[in-house]
LUMVEX-669378 format. One record per residue (C-alpha): residue in one letter; x, y, z. Coordinates in nm, 2 decimals, padded with zeros to 4 digits. Layout:
REM residues N
ATOM   residu       xx       yy       zz
ATOM        a        X        Y        Z
...
This chain:
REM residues 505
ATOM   residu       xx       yy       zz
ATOM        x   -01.31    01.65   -01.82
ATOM        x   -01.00    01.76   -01.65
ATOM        x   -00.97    01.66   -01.26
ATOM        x   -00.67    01.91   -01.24
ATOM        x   -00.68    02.07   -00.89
ATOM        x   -00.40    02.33   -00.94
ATOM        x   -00.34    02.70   -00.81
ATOM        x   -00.30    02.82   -01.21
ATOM        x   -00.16    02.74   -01.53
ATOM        x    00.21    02.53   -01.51
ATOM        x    00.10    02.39   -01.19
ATOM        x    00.24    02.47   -00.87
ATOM        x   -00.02    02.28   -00.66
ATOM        x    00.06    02.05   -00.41
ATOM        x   -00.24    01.86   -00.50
ATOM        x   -00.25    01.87   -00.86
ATOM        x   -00.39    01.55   -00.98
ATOM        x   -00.26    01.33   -01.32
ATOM        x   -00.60    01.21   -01.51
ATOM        x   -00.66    00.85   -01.59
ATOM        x   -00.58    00.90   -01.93
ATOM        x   -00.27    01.05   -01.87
ATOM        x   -00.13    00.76   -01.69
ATOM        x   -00.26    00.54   -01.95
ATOM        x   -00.08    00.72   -02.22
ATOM        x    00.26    00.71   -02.02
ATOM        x    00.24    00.34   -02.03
ATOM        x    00.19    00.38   -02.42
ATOM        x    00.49    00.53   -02.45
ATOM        x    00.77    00.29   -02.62
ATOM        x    01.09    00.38   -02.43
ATOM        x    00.89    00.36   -02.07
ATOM        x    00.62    00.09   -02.14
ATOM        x    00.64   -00.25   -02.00
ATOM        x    00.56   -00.55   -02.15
ATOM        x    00.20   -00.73   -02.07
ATOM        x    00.26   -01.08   -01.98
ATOM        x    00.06   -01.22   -01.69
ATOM        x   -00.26   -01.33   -01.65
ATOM        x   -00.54   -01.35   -01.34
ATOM        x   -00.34   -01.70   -01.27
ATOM        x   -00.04   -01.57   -01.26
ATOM        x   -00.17   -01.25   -01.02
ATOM        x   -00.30   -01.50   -00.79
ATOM        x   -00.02   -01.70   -00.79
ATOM        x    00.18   -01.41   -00.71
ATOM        x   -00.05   -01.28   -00.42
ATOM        x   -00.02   -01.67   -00.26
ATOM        x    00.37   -01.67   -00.29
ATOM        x    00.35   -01.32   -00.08
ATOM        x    00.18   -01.38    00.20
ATOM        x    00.22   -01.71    00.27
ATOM        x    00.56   -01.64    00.50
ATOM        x    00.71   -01.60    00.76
ATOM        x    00.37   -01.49    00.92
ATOM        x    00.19   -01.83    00.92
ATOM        x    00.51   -02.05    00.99
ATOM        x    00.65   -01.79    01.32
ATOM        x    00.37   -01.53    01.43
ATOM        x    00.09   -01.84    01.51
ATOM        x    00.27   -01.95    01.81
ATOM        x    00.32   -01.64    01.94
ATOM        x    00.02   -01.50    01.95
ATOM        x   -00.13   -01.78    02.06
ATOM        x    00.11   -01.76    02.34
ATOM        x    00.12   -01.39    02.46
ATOM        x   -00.25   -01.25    02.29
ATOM        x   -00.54   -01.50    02.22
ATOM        x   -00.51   -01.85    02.30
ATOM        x   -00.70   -02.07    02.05
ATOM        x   -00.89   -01.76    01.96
ATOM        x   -00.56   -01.67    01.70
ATOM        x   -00.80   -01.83    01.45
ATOM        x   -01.04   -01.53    01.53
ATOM        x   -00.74   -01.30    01.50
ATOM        x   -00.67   -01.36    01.16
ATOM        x   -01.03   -01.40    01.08
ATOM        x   -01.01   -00.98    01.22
ATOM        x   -00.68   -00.94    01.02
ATOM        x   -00.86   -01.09    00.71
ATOM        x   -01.13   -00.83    00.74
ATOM        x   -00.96   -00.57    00.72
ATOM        x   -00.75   -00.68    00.41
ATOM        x   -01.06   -00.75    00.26
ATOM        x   -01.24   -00.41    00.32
ATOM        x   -00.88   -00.29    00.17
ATOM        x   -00.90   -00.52   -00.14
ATOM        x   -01.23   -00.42   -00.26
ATOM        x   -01.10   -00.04   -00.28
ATOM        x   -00.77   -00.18   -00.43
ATOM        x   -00.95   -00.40   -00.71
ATOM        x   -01.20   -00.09   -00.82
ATOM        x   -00.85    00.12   -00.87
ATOM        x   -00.65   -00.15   -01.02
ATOM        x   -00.91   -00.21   -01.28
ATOM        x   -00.97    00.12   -01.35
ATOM        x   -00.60    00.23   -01.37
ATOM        x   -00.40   -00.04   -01.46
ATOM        x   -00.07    00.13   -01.42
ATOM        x    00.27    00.04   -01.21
ATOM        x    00.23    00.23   -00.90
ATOM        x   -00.01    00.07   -00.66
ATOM        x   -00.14    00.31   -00.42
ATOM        x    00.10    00.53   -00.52
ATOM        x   -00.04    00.58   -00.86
ATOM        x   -00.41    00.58   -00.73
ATOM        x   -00.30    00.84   -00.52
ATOM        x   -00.17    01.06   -00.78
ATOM        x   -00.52    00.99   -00.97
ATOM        x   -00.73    01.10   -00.72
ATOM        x   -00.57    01.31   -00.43
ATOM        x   -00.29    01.47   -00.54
ATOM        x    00.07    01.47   -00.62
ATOM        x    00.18    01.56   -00.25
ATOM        x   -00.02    01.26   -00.12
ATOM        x    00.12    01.03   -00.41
ATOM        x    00.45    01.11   -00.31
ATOM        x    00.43    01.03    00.05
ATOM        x    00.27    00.70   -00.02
ATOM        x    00.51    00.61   -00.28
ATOM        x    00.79    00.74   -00.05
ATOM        x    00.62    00.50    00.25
ATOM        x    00.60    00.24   -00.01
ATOM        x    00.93    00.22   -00.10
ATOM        x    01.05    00.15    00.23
ATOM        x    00.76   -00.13    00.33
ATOM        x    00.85   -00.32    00.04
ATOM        x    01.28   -00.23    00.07
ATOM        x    01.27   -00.34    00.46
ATOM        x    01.04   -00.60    00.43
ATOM        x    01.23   -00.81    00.15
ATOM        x    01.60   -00.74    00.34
ATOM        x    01.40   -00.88    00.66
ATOM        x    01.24   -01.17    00.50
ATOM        x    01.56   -01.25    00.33
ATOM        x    01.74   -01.27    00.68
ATOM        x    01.48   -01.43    00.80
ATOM        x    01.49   -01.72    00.44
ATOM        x    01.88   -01.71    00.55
ATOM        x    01.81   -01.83    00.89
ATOM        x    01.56   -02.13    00.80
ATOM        x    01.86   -02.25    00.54
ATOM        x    02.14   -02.24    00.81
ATOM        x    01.91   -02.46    01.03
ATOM        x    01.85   -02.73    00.76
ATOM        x    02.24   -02.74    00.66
ATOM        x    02.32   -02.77    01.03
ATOM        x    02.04   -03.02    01.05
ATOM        x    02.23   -03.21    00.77
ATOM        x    02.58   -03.16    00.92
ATOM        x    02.66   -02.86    00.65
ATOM        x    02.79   -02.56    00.79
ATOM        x    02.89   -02.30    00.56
ATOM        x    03.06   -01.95    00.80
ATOM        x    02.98   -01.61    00.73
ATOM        x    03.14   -01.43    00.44
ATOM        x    03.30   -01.17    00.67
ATOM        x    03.37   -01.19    01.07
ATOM        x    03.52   -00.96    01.29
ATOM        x    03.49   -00.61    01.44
ATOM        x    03.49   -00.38    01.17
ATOM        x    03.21   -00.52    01.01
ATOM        x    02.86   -00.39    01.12
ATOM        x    02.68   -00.69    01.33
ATOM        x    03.03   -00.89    01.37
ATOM        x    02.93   -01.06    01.03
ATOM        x    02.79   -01.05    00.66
ATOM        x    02.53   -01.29    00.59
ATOM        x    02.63   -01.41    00.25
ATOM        x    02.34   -01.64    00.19
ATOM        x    02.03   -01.35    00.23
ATOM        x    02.32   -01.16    00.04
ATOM        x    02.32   -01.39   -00.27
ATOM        x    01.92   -01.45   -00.25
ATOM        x    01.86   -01.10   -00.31
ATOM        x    02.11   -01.11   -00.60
ATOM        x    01.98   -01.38   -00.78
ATOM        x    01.61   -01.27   -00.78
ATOM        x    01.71   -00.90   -00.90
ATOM        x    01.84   -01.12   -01.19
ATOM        x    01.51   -01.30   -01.26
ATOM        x    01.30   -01.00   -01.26
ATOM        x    01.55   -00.81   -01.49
ATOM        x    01.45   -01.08   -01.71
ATOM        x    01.15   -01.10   -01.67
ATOM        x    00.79   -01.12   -01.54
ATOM        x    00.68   -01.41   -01.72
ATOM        x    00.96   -01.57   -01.59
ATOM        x    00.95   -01.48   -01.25
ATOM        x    00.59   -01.57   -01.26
ATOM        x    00.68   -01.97   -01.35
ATOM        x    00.94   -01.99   -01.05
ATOM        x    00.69   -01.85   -00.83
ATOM        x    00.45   -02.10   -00.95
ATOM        x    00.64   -02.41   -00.89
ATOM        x    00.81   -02.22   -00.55
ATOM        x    00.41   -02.19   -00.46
ATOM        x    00.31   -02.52   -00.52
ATOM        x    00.55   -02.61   -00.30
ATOM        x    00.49   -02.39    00.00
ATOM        x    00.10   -02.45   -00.02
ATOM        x    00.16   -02.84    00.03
ATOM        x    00.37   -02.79    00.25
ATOM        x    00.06   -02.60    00.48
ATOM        x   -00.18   -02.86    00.34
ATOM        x    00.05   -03.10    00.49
ATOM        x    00.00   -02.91    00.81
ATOM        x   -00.38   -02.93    00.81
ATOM        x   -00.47   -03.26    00.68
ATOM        x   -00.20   -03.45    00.94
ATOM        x   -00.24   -03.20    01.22
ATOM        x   -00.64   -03.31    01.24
ATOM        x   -00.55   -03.64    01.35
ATOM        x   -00.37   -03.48    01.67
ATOM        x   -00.62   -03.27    01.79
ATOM        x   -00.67   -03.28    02.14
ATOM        x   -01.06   -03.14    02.22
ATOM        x   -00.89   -03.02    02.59
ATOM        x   -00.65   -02.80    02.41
ATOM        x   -00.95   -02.54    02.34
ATOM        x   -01.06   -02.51    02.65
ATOM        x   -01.08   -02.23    02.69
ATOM        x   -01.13   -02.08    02.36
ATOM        x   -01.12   -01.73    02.45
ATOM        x   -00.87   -01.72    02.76
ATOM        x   -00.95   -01.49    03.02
ATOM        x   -00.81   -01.15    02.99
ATOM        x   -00.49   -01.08    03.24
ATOM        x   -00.27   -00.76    03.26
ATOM        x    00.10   -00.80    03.14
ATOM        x    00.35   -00.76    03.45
ATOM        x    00.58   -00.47    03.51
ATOM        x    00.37   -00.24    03.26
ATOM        x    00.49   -00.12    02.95
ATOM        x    00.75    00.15    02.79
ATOM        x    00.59    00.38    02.62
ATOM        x    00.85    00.18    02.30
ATOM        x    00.66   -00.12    02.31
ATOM        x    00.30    00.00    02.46
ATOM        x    00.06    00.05    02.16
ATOM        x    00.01    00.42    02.00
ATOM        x   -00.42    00.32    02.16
ATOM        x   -00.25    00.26    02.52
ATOM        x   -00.03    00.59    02.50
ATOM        x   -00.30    00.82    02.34
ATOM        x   -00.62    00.72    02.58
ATOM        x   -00.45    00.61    02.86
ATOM        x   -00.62    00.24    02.86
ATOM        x   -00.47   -00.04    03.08
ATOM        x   -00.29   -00.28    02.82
ATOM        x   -00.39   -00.66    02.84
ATOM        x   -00.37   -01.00    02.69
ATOM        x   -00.61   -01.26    02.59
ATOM        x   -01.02   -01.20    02.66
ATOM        x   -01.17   -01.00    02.36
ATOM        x   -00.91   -00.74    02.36
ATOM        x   -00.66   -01.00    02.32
ATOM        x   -00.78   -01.05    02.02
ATOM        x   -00.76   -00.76    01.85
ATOM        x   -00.43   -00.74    02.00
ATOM        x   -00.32   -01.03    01.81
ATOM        x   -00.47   -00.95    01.49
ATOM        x   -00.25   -00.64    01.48
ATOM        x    00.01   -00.88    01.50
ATOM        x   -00.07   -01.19    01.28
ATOM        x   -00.15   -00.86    00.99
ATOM        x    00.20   -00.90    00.92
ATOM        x    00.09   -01.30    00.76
ATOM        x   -00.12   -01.10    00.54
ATOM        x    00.13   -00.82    00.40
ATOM        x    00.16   -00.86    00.01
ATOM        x   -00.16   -00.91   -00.14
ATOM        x   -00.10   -00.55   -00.23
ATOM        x    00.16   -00.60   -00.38
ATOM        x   -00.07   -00.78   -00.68
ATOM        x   -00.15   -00.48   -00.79
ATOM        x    00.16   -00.30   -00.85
ATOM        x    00.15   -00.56   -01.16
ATOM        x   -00.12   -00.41   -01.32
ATOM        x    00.02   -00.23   -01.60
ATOM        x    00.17   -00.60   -01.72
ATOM        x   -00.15   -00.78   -01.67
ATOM        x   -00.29   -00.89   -02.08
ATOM        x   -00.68   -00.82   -01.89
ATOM        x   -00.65   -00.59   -01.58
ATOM        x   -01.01   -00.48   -01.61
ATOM        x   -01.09   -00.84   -01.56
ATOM        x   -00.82   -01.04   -01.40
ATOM        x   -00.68   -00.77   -01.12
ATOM        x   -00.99   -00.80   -00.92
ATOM        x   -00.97   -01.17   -00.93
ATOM        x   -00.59   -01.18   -00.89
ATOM        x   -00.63   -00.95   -00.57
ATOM        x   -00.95   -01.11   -00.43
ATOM        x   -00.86   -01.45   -00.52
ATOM        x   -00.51   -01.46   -00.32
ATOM        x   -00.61   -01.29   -00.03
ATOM        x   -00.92   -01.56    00.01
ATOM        x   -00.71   -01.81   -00.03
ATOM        x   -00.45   -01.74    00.24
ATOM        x   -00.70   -01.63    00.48
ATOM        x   -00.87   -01.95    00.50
ATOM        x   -00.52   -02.17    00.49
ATOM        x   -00.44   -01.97    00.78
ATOM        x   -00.79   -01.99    01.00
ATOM        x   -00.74   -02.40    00.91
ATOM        x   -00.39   -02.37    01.05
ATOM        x   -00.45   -02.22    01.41
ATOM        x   -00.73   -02.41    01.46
ATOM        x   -00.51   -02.70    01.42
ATOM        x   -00.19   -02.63    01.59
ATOM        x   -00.37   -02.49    01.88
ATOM        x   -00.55   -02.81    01.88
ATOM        x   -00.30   -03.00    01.84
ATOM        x   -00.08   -02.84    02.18
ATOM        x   -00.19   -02.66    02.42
ATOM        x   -00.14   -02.25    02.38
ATOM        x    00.05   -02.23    02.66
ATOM        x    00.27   -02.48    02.52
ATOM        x    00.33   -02.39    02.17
ATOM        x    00.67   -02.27    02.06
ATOM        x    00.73   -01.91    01.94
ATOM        x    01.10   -01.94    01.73
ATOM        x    00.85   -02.25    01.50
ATOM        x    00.56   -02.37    01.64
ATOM        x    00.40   -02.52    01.34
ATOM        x    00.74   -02.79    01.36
ATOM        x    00.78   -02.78    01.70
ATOM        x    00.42   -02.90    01.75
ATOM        x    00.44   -03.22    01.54
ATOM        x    00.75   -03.26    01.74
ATOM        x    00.57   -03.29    02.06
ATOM        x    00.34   -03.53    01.91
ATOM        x    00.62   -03.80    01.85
ATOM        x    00.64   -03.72    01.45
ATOM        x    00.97   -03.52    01.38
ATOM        x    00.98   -03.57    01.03
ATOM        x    00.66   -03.32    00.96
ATOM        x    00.90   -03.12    01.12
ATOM        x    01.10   -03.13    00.90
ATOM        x    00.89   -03.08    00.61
ATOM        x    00.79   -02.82    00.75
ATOM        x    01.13   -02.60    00.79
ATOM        x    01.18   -02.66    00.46
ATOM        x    00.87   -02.56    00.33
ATOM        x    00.93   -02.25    00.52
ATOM        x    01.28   -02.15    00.40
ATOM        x    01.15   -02.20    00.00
ATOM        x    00.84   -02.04    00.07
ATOM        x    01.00   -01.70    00.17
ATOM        x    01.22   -01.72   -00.20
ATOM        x    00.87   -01.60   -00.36
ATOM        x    00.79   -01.31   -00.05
ATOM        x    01.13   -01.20   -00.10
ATOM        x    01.11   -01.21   -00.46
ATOM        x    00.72   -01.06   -00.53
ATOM        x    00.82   -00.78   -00.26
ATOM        x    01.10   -00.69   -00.49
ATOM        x    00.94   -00.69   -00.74
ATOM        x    00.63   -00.42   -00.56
ATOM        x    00.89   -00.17   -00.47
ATOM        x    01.10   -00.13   -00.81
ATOM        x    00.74   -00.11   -00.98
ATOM        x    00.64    00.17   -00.76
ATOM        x    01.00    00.31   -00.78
ATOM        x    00.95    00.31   -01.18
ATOM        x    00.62    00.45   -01.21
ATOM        x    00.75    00.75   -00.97
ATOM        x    01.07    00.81   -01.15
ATOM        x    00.84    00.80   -01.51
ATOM        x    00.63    01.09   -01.36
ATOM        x    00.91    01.27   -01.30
ATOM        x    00.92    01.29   -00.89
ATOM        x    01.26    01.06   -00.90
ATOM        x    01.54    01.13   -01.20
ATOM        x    01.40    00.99   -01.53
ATOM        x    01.70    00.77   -01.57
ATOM        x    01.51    00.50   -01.38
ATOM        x    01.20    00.47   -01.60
ATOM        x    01.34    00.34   -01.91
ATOM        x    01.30   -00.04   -02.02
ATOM        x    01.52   -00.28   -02.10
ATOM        x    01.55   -00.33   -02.46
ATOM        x    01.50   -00.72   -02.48
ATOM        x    01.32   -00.78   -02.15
ATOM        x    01.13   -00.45   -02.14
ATOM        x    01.17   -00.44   -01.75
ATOM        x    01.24   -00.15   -01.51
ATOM        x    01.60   -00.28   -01.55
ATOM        x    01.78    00.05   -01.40
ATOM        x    01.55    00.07   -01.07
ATOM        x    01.57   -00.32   -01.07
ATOM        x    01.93   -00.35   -01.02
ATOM        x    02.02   -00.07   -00.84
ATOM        x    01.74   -00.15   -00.53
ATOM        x    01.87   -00.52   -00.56
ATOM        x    02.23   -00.43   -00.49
ATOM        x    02.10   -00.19   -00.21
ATOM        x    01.86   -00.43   -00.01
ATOM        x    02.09   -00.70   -00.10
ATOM        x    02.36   -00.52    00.13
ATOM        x    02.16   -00.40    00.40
ATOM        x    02.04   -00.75    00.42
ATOM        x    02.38   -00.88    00.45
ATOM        x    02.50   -00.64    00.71
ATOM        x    02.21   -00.59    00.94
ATOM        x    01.92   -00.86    01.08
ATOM        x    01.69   -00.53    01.10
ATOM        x    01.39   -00.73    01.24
ATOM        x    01.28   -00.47    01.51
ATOM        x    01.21   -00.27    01.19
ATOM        x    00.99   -00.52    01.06
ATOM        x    00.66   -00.34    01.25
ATOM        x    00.71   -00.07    00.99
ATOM        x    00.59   -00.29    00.73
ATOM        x    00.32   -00.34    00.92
ATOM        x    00.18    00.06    00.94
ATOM        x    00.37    00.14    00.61
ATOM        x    00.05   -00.12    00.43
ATOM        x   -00.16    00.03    00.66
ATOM        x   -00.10    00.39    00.58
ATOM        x   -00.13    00.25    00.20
ATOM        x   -00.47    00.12    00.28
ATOM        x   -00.60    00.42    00.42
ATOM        x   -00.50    00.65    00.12
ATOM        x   -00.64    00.39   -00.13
ATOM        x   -01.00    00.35    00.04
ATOM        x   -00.96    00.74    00.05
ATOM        x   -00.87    00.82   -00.28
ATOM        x   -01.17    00.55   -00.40
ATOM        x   -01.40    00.81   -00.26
ATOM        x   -01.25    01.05   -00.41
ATOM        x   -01.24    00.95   -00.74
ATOM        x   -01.61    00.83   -00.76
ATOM        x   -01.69    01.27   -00.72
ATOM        x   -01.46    01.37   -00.93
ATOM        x   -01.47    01.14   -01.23
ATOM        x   -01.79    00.94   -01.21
ATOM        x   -01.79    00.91   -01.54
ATOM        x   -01.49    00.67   -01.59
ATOM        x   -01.60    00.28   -01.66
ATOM        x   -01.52    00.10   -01.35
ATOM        x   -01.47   -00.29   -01.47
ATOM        x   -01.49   -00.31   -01.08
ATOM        x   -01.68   -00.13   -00.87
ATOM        x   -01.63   -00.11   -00.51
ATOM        x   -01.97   -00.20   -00.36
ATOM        x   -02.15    00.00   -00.08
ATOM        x   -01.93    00.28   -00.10
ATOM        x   -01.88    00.51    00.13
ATOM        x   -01.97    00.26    00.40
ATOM        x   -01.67    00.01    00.28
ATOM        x   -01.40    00.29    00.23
ATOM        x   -01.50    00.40    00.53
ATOM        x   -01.49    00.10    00.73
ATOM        x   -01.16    00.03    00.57
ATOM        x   -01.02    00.33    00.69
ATOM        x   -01.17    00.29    01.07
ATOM        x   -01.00   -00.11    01.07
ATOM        x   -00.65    00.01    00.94
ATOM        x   -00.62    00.28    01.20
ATOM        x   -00.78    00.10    01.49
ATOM        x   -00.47   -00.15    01.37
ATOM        x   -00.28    00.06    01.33
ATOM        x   -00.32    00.20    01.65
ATOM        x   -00.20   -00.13    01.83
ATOM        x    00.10   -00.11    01.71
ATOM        x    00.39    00.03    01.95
ATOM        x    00.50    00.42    02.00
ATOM        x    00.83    00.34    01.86
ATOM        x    00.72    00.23    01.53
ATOM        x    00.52    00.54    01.52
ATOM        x    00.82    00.73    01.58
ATOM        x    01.04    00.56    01.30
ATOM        x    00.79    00.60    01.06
ATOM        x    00.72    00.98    01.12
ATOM        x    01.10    01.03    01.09
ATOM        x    01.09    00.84    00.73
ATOM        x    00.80    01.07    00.62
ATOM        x    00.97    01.35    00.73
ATOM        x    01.23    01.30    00.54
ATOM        x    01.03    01.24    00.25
ATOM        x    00.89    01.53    00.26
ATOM        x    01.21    01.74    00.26
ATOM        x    01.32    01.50   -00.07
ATOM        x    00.98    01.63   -00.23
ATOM        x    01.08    01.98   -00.18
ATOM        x    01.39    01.96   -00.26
ATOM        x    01.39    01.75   -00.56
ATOM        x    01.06    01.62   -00.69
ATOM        x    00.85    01.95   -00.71
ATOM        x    01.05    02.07   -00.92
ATOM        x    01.09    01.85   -01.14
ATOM        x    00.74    01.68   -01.19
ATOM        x    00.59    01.63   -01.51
ATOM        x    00.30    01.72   -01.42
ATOM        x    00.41    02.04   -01.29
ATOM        x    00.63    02.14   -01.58
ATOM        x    00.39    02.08   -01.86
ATOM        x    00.10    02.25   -01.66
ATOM        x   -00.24    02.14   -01.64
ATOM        x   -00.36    02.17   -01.99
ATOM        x    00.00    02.09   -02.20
ATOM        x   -00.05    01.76   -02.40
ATOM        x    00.17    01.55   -02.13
């Protein structure tokens, strides 16, 4: 049954689709295939490393702060939602088409190659910006614990002809050395991440299980702070895209406030996605990606419920610190050393987010380049390792510099609506492919569909409307520019458009 939607023999469609069993065969394919190593374990391990970041150990305290009050707990309870409506479309297409690729390959499956292109293009930029960020970010944490211990180590470079004033040698390095442990391997990268993981989830149990004996019953009154309107009004930069579009009065805290934050705190729960970009190197995808995908994301959501509920009762909202209010928190209750704990579960906590998000983008960046839409040089495997060496390396050295030159984090909202736009294609190309090929075995099956797609699609815009005009902006100007690539480059050289609809592919 051929799911081709074309405009005639050798394909010139813009939404020409690539079958299942096509993308299955590509991964059969000896030069191109990678090798199948982890297991539902592994998947989850990797989903935990991910999003537990810089999200739960920074964003708590400021949302708290500016948006919700003790209600955060609610706003990642909201956030969790809609990562879970997403995660039931992602598990149904990571079972079914256990390829490299993430939405960029479901895409491709069900929608079109146009569509699979712009996701994979938006793709490559959440996962590029949001490793060089968190790597500034893991660079930061370090400086603070070597100053902490009287270790100071200056910048590589200083002075006025370098971009910033200086080169940060340290997110530099990090991004170097984990480009070298995926080249090597994913088994490998999967045991670091495992003990790196262990690690970082004491580290938050820590949090919990001492934090409850500092709870103050005051601090949660009021639970749901009463809703106020920010002075001075807003840019239209920094208003959100909701604000500018229906003219609404923007404010903080009350029910609203809520929301507000959960559009937020979603950055604490970029990653799980990232899970199944791993698909095609899973030993059981039909069984473990669903649990692997699930799995994380339900254990994250309710480590970080358990820690806003704590740190808000532990000090006051209007209190809590914003730069680290997890640390800052036990600090104000006379017990430094959690503290410190704390920052250094932190800084080797974001090794695995930097690491797993790497390891998200050269996958998508591989499965593209196989089909064709980026130069074929990309998709082979190494010999030995049989990893996406070339892509590997060459997006390591890049982020790895644009890390060292540039702190980038006002970018870091595009991650934010980059996942976003990813969830929305994914819950739409889940309906989709249930008309088209309802006759493909689904190890997964999405339940209640349309109403889950749907709702999945309604959550990730209605977040994705809270997040400000200039993001919006940014983003449009990066899909533009995809666009013009596509035209320009991978059109015409698709493999699905050369070989036509019915050539053996």
């Amino acid at each position: 049954m051929s799911t081709q939607q074309d405009t005639g023999p050798g394909g010139d469609g813009l939404f020409r689709t690539k079958t299942i069993e096509q993308s299955i065969r590509d991964t059969e394919e000896p030069e191109h295939a990678l090798k199948k190593s982890l297991s539902a374990w592994d998947l989850i391990v990797f989903g935990v490393g991910v999003i537990i970041g810089t999200g739960i150990f920074v964003l708590t305290g400021k949302v708290a702060k500016e948006n919700a009050g003790p209600a955060t707990a609610l706003a990642f309870v909201a956030a969790g939602i809609v990562c879970a409506l997403a995660a039931l479309c992602y598990a149904e297409f990571a079972s079914t088409v256990p390829v490299a690729g993430s939405a960029y390959t479901f895409a491709y499956a069900s929608i079109g190659e146009l569509p699979a292109w712009i996701i994979g293009w938006d793709l490559v930029l959440e996962f590029a910006l949001g490793t060089a960020v968190v790597a500034v970010g893991w660079s930061g944490y370090v400086r603070s614990l070597m100053d902490n211990a009287d270790w100071h180590l200056a910048n590589a470079l200083e002075g006025p002809d370098v971009p910033g004033g200086t080169f940060d040698i340290l997110a530099f390095l990090l991004v170097l050395v984990l480009t070298a442990i995926l080249v090597v391997g994913m088994k490998l990268s999967a045991n670091i991440t495992a003990v790196v993981v262990a690690i970082k989830v004491t580290v938050v149990m820590i949090v919990i299980i001492a934090g409850l004996f500092f709870i103050v019953g005051d601090n949660y009154s009021p639970f749901i702070p009463g809703a106020v309107t920010p002075e001075g009004g807003l840019g239209w930069e920094d208003a959100p895209m909701l604000q500018l579009i229906f003219g609404y009065e923007a404010t903080n805290f009350g029910v609203m406030g809520i929301f507000t934050a959960a559009s937020v705190v979603f950055f604490a729960f970029i990653g799980f996605d990232v899970v199944a970009t791993a698909a095609e190197e899973t030993k059981h995808p039909q069984r473990d990606m669903p649990r692997g995908i699930l799995g994380s994301l339900l254990i994250c959501t309710v480590l970080y419920v358990a820690v806003a509920l704590v740190v808000t009762g532990m000090q006051h909202y209007t209190e809590l610190s914003i730069s680290a209010p997890l640390a800052d928190a036990f600090k104000a209750t006379g017990h430094p050393w959690y503290a410190g704990a704390i920052s250094f579960g932190a800084a080797v906590g974001l090794t695995t987010v930097c690491l797993i998000l790497l390891l998200g983008q050269t996958r998508v960046f591989f499965a593209m380049s196989r089909d064709g839409l980026l130069p074929r040089f990309f998709s082979i495997t190494h010999p030995k390792f049989k990893t996406p060496y070339r892509p590997t390396i060459l997006l390591g050295v890049v982020i790895a510099i644009i890390a060292g030159f540039t702190s980038i984090n006002e970018l870091a909202t595009l991650v934010n609506i980059g996942t976003l736009f990813a969830f929305v294609v994914v819950a739409i190309g889940v309906m989709v492919l249930r008309r088209t090929r309802p006759d493909l075995h689904r190890a997964f099956r999405t339940p209640w569909v349309p109403v889950v797609p749907i709702l999945s699609i309604a959550a990730s815009v209605w977040l994705m409307l809270n997040l400000p005009g200039e993001t919006w902006a940014r983003f449009a100007a990066w899909m533009i520019v995809g666009i013009i690539v596509y035209f320009l480059y991978g059109r015409s050289h698709s493999r699905l458009g050369r070989m036509g609809a019915n050539a053996e592919y």
